[in-house]
C-alpha positions in Angstrom: 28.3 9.8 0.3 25.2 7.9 2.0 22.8 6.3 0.1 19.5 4.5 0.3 18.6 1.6 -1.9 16.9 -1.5 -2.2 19.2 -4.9 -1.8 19.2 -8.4 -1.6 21.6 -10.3 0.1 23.7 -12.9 -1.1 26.3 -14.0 1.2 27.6 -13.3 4.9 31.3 -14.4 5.9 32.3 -13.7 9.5 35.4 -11.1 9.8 35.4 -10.6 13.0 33.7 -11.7 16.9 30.9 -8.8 15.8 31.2 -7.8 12.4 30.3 -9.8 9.0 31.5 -9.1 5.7 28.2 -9.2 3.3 27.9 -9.2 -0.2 24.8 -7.6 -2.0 23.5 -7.0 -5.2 21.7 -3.7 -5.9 19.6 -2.3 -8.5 21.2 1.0 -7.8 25.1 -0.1 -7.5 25.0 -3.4 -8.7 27.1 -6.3 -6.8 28.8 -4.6 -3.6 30.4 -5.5 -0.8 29.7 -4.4 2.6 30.9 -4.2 6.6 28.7 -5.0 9.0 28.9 -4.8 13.3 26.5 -6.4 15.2 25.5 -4.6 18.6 24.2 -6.8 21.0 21.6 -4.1 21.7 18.3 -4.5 21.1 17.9 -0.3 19.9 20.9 -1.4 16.9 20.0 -0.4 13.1 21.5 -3.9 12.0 20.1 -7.1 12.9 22.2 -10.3 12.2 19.2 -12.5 11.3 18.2 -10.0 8.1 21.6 -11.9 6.3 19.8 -15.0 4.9 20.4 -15.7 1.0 17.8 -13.9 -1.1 16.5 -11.9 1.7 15.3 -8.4 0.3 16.7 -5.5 2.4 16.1 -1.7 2.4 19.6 -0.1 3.3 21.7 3.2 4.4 25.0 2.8 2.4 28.0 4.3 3.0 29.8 4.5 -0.4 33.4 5.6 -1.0 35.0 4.8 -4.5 38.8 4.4 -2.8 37.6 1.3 -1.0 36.5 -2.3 -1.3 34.2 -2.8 1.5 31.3 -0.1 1.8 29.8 0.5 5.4 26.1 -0.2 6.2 24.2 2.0 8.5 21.1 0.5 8.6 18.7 -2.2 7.0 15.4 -3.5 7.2 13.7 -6.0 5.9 11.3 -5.0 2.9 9.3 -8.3 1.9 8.1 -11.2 4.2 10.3 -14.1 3.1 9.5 -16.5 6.2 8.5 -19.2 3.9 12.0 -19.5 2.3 13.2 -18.7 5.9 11.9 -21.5 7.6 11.3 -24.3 4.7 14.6 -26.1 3.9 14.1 -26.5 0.2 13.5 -23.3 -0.1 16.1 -21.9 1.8 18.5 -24.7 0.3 17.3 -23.2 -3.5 17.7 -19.5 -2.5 21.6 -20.6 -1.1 22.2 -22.4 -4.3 21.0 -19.2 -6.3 23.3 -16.7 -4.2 26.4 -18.7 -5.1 25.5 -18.9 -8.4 25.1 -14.8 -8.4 28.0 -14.3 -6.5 29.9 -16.9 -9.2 28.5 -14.6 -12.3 28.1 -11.6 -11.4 32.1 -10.3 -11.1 31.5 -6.7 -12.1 30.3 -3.9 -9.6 27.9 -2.2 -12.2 24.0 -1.9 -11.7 21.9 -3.8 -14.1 18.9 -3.1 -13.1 17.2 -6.0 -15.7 19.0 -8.4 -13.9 18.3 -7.4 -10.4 14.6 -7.5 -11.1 14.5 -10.6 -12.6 16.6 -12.1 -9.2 13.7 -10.4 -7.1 10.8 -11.8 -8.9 12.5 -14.8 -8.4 12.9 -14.2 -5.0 9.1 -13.4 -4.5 7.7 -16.4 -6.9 10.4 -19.0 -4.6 8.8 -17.6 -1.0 4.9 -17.7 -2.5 5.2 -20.8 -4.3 3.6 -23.7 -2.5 4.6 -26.8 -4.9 6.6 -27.5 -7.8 9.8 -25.7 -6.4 12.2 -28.7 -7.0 12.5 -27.4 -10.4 12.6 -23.8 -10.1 16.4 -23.6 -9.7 16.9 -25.2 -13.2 14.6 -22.7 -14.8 16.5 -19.8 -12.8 20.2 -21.1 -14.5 18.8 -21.5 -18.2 17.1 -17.9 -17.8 19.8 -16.2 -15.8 22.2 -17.5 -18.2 20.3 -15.5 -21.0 20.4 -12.5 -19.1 24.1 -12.3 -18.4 25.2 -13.0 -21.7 25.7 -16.6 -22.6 21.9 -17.7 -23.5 21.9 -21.8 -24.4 20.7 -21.8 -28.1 16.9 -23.7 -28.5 18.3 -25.0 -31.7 16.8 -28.8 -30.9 15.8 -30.5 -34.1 16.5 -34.1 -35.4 19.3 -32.7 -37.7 20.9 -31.4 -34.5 20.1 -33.1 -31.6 23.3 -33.1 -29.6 24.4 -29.7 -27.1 27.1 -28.7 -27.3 28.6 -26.9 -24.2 31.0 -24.3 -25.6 29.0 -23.0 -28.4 26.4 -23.3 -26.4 23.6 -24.9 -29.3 22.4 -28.4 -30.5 25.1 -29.0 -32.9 25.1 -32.1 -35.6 27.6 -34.2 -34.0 28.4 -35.6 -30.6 32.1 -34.5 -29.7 32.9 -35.9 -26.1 31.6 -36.2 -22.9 33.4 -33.2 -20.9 31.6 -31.2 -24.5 28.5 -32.7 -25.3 25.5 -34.1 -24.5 24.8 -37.3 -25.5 20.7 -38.0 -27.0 18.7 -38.4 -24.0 20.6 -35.9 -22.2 20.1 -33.6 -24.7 16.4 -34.3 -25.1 15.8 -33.4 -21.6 17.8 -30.3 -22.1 15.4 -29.2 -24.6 12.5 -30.2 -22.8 13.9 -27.7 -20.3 14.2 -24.7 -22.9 11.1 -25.1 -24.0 9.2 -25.3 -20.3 7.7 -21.5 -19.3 7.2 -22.7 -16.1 8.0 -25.4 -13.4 4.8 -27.2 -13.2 5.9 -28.3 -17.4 8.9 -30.0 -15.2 7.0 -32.1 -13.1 7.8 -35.4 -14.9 11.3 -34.6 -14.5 12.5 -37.6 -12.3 15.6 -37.3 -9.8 17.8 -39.1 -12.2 17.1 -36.1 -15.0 17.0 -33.2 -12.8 20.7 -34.7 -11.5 21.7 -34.9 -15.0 20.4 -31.2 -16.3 22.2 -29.7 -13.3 25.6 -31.1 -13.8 25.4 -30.3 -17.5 24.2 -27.1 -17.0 26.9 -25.8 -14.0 29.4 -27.7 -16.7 28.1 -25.1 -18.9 28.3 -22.0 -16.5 31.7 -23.3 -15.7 32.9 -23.4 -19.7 31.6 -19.9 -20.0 32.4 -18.0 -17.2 36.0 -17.1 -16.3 37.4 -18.5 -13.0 33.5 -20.0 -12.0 34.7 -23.1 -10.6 32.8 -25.9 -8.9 29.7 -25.0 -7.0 30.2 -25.6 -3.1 26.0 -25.8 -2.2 25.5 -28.4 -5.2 26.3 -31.6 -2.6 23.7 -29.5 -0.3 21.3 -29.2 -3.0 21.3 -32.9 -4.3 20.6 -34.1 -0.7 18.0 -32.0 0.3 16.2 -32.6 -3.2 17.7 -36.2 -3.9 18.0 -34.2 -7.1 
């Protein structure tokens, strides 16, 4: 069965001298998995440089149930993304997000809520011309909502400590691999309550490092097998964040 539909891409891992192995999310299908082969021809339907994170791709699908890896016909590129393309923070941001998708997101079923809320993301990252070292911090406490495991805005001065695995400001601080301690979790709850990035701007690097930790921490208590986050090193240096 070959089918059309709107994708954006999330990883590409090398399987062969001319073939990739690239995971995308759908709103049709959900998170799949597809073969590419690269033709060194200028007339090919598939063109390498399409595979950066976030990219937004129109694509011919293959599909067959009895397999793993789905074959791809043909893709193009539907939006202009040249600003995450060529701008490292950007580009650093949208890698970041892809792992975080890949890390979440186990289950091959469309959602298309989800997927729509990635792609505006995707647009508001490639048109935004300031305030996007904070953008990635709003993407985890939203996305988290979204798939399930929503951080509780509970802050108040009778509970003003988070706590990771119930995942709400709780009464009591419990340890340091489980709670956040008062200014940490002040700074959570400024984050909760922030619609946008520019009500981050005060954020220094020191409190942006400190929300990111706790938040993967949290990611990584509530989703099985998540593990550490490979691009978080990459992240921290481009950002000093």
């Amino acid at each position: 069965m070959i089918k059309k539909t709107e994708a954006i891409v999330l990883n590409k891992i090398k399987y062969s001298d001319n073939s990739f192995i690239v995971n995308l999310i759908s709103e049709d299908f959900g998170r799949f998995a597809t073969i590419i082969r690269i033709s060194k021809t200028s007339k090919s339907n598939i063109k390498q440089s399409s595979f950066f994170p976030l990219n937004i791709i129109e694509t011919e699908v293959k599909l067959k149930n009895t397999r793993e890896l789905q074959s791809l016909n043909y893709c193009n590129n539907i939006e202009n993304l040249q600003n995450i393309l060529f701008d490292i923070n950007k580009l650093t941001i949208a890698q970041f997000i892809a792992e975080i998708i890949l890390k979440t997101l186990k289950e091959e079923e469309a959602n298309p809520k989800i997927y729509n809320y990635i792609r505006d993301f995707v647009i508001k990252l490639n048109s935004n011309l300031s305030n996007t070292n904070n953008i990635h911090l709003l993407f985890l406490k939203d996305f988290a909502a979204l798939s399930g495991f929503e951080i509780q805005n509970n802050y108040c001065k009778e509970t003003p400590f988070f706590n990771i695995r119930e995942g709400l400001f709780s009464t009591v601080y419990v340890s340091g691999s489980e709670s956040l301690d008062l200014y940490e979790s002040q700074i959570l709850f400024n984050l909760l309550s922030a619609k946008n990035s520019n009500e981050l701007i005060k954020l220094n690097s020191k409190d942006k490092r400190i929300l990111l930790e706790k938040i993967l921490l949290f990611y990584e208590h509530h989703i099985p097998n998540f593990g550490k986050t490979k691009s978080l090193q990459i992240l921290q240096e481009v950002f000093n964040a």
